[in-house]
C-alpha positions as a Python dict, from the first residue, in 0.01 Angstrom:
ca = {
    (1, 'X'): (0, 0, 0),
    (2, 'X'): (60, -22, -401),
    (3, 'X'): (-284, 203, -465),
    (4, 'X'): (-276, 557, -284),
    (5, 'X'): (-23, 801, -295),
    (6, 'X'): (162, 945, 0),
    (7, 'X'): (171, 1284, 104),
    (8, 'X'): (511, 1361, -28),
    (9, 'X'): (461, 1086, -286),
    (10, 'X'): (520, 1192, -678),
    (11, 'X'): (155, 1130, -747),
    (12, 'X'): (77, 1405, -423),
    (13, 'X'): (304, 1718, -556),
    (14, 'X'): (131, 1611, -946),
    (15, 'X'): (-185, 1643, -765),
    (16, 'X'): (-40, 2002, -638),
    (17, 'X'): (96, 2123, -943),
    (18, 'X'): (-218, 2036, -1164),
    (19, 'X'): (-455, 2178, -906),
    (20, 'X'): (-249, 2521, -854),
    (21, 'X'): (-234, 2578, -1272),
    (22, 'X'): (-622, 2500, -1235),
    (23, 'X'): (-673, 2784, -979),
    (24, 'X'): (-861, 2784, -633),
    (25, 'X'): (-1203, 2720, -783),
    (26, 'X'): (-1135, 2315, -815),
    (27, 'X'): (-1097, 2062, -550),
    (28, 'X'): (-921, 1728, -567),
    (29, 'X'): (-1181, 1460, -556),
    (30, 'X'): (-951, 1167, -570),
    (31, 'X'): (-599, 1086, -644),
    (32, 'X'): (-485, 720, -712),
    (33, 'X'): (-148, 611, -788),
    (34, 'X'): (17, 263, -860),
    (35, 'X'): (369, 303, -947),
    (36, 'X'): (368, 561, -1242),
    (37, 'X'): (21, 509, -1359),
    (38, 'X'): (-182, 829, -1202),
    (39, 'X'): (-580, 934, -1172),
    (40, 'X'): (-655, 1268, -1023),
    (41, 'X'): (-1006, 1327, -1024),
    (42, 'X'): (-1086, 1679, -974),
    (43, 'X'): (-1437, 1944, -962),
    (44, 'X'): (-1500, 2286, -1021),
    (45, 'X'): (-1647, 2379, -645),
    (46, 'X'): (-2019, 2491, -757),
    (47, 'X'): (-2015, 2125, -802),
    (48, 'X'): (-1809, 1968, -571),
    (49, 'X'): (-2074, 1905, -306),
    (50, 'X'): (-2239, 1712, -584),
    (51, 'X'): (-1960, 1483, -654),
    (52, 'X'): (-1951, 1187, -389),
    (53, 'X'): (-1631, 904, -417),
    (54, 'X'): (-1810, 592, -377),
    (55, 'X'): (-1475, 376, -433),
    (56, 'X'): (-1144, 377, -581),
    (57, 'X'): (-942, 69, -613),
    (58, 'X'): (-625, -54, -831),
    (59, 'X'): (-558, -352, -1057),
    (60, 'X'): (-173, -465, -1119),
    (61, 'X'): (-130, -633, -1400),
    (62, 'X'): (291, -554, -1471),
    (63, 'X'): (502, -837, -1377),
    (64, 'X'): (428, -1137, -1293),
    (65, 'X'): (77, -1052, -1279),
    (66, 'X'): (142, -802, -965),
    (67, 'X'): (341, -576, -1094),
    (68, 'X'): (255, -190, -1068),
    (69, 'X'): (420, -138, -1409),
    (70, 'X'): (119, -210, -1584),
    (71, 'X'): (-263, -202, -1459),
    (72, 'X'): (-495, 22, -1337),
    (73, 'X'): (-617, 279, -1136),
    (74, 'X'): (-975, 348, -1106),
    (75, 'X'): (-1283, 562, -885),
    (76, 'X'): (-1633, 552, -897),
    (77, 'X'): (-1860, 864, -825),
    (78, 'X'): (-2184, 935, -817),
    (79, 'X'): (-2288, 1272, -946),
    (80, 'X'): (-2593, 1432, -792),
    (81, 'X'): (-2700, 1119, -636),
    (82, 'X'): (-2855, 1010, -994),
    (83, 'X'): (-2589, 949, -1207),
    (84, 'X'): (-2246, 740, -1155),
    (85, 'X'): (-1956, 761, -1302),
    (86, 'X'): (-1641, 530, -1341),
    (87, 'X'): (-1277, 643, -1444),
    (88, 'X'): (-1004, 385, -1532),
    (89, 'X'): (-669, 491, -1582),
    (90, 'X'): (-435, 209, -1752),
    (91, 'X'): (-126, 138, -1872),
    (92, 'X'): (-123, -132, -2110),
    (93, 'X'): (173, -373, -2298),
    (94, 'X'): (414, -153, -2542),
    (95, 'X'): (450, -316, -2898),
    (96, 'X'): (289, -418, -3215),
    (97, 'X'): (289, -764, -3117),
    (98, 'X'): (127, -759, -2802),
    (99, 'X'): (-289, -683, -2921),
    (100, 'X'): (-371, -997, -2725),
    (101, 'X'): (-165, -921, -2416),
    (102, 'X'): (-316, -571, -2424),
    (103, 'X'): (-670, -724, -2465),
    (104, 'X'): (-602, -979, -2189),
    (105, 'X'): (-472, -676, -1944),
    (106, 'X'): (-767, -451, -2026),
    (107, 'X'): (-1001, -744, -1940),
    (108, 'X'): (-771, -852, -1602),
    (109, 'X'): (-824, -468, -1493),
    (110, 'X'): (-1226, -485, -1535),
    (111, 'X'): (-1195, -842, -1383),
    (112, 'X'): (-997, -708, -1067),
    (113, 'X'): (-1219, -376, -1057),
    (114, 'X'): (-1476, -576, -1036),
    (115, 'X'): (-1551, -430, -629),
    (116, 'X'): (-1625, -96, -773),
    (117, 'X'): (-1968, -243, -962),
    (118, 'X'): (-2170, -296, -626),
    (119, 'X'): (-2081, 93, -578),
    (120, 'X'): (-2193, 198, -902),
    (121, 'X'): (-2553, 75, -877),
    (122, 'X'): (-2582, -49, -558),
    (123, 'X'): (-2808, -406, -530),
    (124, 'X'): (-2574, -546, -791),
    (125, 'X'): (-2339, -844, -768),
    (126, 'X'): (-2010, -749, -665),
    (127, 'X'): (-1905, -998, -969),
    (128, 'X'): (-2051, -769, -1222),
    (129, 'X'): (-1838, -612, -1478),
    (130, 'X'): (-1788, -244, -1415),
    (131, 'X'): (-1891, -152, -1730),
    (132, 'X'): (-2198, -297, -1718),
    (133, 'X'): (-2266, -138, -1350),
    (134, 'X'): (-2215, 251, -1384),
    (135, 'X'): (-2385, 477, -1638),
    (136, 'X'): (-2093, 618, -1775),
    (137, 'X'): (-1717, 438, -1808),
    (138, 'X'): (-1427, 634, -1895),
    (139, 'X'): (-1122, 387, -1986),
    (140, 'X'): (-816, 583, -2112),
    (141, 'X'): (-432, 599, -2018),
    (142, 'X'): (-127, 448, -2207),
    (143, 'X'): (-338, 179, -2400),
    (144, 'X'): (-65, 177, -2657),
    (145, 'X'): (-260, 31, -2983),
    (146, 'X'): (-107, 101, -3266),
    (147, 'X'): (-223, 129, -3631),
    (148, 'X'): (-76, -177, -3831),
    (149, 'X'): (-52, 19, -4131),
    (150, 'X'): (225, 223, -4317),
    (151, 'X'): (248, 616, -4272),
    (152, 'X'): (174, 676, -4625),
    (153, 'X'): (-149, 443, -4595),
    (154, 'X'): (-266, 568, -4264),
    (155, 'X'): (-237, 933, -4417),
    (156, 'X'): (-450, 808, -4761),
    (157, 'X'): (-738, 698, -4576),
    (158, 'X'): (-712, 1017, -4260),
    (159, 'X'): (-773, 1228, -4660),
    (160, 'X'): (-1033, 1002, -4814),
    (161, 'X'): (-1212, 1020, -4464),
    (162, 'X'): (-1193, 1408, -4471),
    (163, 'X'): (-1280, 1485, -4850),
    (164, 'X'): (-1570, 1225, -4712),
    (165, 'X'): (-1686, 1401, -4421),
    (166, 'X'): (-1687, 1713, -4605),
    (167, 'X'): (-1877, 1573, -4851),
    (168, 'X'): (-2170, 1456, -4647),
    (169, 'X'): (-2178, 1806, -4459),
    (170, 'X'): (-2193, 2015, -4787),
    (171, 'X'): (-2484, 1764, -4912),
    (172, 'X'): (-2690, 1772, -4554),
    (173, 'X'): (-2610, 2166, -4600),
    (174, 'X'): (-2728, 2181, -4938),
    (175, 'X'): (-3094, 2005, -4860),
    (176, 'X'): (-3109, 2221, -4536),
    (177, 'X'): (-3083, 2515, -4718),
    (178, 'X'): (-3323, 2463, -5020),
    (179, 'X'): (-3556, 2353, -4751),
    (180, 'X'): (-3600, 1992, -4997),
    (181, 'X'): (-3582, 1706, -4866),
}
């Protein structure tokens, strides 16, 4: 099976290693693997029996289409019985030139996770977007967007956004402390 990983699988000792640097207080929740792309889902144990898997599931989207080389891993939870979660791990097309594909693969993942939204808020159509079907969405991985901009650009406007930022705090701090509005 392409989406779980075996006990003596790479994806099991990563679970192993991650968990043992953590300490004895977390648990494993989850762990889903598709070739290289991983998603350990882990909780402290004062919450633990608050945590409940409703699904996990994986989207290939390398190769052909089916490839493991590029996709996603994904579970739902529900913490507390009142709130549920979703967490999408992807790996996405390399290269400047490939926005579209990347686009197109982020949108084939949600399209193929689409058997997780019934488990996020139960009563809804298992053709429901994820994201539309859990109160919280975490997509993250290897998305690989770039910045189309030269270094010496990129590093102009990271400044101008600073000396910005630290503009607007010293003039919020400035009416906060005069007590003026």
């Amino acid at each position: 099976r392409i989406g779980s990983a075996a006990p003596n699988s790479s994806g099991a000792f990563l679970a192993s290693a991650i968990l043992a640097a953590l300490g004895p207080s977390f648990r494993l929740v989850d762990l889903r693997s598709m070739w290289a792309i991983r998603l350990l889902v882990v909780a402290h144990e004062e919450i633990e029996p608050n945590v409940e898997l409703l699904a996990s599931d994986v989207e290939a989207t390398g190769i052909g289409g089916v490839g493991g080389n590029k996709g996603g891993v994904a579970a739902a939870l529900s913490l507390h019985g009142t709130t549920n979660v979703a967490f999408i791990c992807a790996h996405l097309a390399a290269h400047q030139d490939m926005v579209r594909r990347r686009n197109r693969d982020a949108q084939d993942i949600l399209r193929g996770l689409r058997s997780l939204a019934a488990r996020g808020l139960p009563g809804l159509s298992k053709h429901l977007d994820p994201t539309l079907s859990f109160h919280h969405v975490f997509f993250f991985g290897d998305l690989n967007y770039r910045i189309d901009a030269g270094m010496e650009v990129v590093i102009d406007l990271l400044q101008a956004a600073a000396e910005a930022a630290a503009e607007a705090e010293a003039e919020a701090g400035g009416k906060g402390a005069t007590g003026s509005g």
